[in-house]
C-alpha positions as CSV (number, residue, x, y, z in Angstrom):
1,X,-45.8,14.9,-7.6
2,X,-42.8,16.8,-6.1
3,X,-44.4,20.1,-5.1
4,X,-41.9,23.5,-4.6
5,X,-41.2,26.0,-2.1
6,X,-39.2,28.1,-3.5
7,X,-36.9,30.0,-1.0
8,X,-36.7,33.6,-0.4
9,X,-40.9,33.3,-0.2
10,X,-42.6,33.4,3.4
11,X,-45.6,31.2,4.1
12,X,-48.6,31.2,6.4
13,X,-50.2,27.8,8.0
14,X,-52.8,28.9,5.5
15,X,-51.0,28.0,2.5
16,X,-50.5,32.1,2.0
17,X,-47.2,33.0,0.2
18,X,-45.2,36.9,0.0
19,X,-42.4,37.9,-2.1
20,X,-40.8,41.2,-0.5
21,X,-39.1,43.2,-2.7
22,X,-38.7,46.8,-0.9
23,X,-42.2,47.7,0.1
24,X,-43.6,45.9,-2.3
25,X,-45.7,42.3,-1.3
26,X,-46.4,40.1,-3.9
27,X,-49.0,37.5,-2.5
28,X,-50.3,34.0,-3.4
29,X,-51.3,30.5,-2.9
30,X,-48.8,27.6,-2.3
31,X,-48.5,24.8,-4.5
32,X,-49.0,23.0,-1.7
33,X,-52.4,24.1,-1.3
34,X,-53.3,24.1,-5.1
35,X,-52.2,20.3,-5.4
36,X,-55.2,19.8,-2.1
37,X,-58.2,21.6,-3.5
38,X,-57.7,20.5,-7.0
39,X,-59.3,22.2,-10.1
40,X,-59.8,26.3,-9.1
41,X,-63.3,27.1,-10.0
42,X,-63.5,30.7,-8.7
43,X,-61.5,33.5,-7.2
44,X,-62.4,36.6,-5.2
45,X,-60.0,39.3,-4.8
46,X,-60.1,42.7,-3.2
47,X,-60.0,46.1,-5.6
48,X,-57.0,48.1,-6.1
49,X,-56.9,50.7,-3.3
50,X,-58.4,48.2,-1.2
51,X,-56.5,47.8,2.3
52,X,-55.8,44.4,4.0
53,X,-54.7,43.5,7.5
54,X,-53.2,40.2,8.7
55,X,-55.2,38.0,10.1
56,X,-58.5,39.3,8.4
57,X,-59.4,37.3,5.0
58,X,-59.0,39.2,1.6
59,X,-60.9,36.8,-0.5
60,X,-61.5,33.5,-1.0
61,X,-60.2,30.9,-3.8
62,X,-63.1,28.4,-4.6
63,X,-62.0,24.6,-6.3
64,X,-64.6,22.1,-7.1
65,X,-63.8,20.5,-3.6
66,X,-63.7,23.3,-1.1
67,X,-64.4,26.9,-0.5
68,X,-61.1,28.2,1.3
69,X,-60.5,32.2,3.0
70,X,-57.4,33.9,1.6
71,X,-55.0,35.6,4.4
72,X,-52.6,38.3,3.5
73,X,-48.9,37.4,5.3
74,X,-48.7,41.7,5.2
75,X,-50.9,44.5,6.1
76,X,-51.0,47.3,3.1
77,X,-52.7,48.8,0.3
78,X,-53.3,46.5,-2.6
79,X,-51.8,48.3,-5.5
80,X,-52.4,45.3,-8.1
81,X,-54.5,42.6,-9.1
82,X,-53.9,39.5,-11.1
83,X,-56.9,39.7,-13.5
84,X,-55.8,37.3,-15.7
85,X,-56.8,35.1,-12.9
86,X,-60.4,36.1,-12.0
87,X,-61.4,35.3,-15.8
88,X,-59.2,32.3,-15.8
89,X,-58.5,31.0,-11.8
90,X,-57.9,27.4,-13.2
91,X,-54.4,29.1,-14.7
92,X,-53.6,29.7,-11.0
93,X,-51.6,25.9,-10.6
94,X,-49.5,26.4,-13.4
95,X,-47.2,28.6,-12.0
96,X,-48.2,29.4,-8.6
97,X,-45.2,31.5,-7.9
98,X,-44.8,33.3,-10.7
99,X,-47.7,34.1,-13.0
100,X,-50.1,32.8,-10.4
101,X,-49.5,35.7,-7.6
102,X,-53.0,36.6,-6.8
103,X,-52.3,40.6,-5.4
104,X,-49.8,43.1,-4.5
105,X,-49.4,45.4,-1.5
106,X,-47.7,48.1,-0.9
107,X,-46.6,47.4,3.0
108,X,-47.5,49.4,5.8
109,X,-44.9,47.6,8.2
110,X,-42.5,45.5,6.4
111,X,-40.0,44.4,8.7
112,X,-42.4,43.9,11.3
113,X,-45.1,42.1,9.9
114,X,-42.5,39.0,8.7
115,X,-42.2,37.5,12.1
116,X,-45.1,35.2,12.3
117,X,-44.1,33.6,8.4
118,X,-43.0,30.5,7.9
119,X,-39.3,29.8,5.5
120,X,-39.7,27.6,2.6
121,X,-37.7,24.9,5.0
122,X,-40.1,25.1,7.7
123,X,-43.4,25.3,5.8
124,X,-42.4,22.3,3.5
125,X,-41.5,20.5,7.1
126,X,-45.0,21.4,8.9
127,X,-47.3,20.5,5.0
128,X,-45.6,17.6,4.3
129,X,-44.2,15.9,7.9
130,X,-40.7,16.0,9.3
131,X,-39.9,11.8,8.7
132,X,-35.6,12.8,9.9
């Protein structure tokens, strides 16, 4: 299956993605990672007015597999929620980077939080190998 990373996103080593648009995050799972852990079972997400800090786990997305930790790429103030999603998580691999965005921030830092992200180029080269 050829899997996308679509550019203009930022990626964590955790299979975490953000679209920045002003001070706006939009945050979700990599295909990557939804092609591993197979069929999602379960999500947990925070509430709206909830804060979340890099580096600290925000929820958790649950496949019949694996139980994995979610990690924001951005600190903020989670100003959305994809509920269409908690009733239906399996919906989640269907369009990971569109429908599928699991929350949205509003950023406390935004040009300063960016620099330990991954481009599209460089996550797809660390998930699937560099072979060149």
């Amino acid at each position: 299956m050829e899997l996308d990373y679509p550019h203009g996103l930022r990626y964590l080593d955790t299979h975490e993605y953000v679209r920045l648009e002003g001070e706006i995050a939009t945050i979700g799972v990599s295909a990557f990672a939804l092609d591993q852990l197979g069929d999602i079972v379960f999500l947990e997400l925070p509430e709206v007015g909830d804060a979340v800090e890099i580096e600290e786990s925000f929820g958790s997305i649950e496949s019949v597999k694996a139980v994995e930790d979610l990690y924001p790429p951005i600190s903020g103030t989670v100003i959305d929620r994809n509920e269409m999603l908690i009733k239906s998580p399996e919906l989640i691999a269907d369009d990971p980077y569109n429908e599928g965005w699991l929350i949205k921030v509003r950023v406390n830092n935004p040009d300063d939080e960016l620099e330990n992200t991954l481009s599209s180029d460089e996550y797809k080269a660390q998930v699937e190998g560099d072979d060149h």
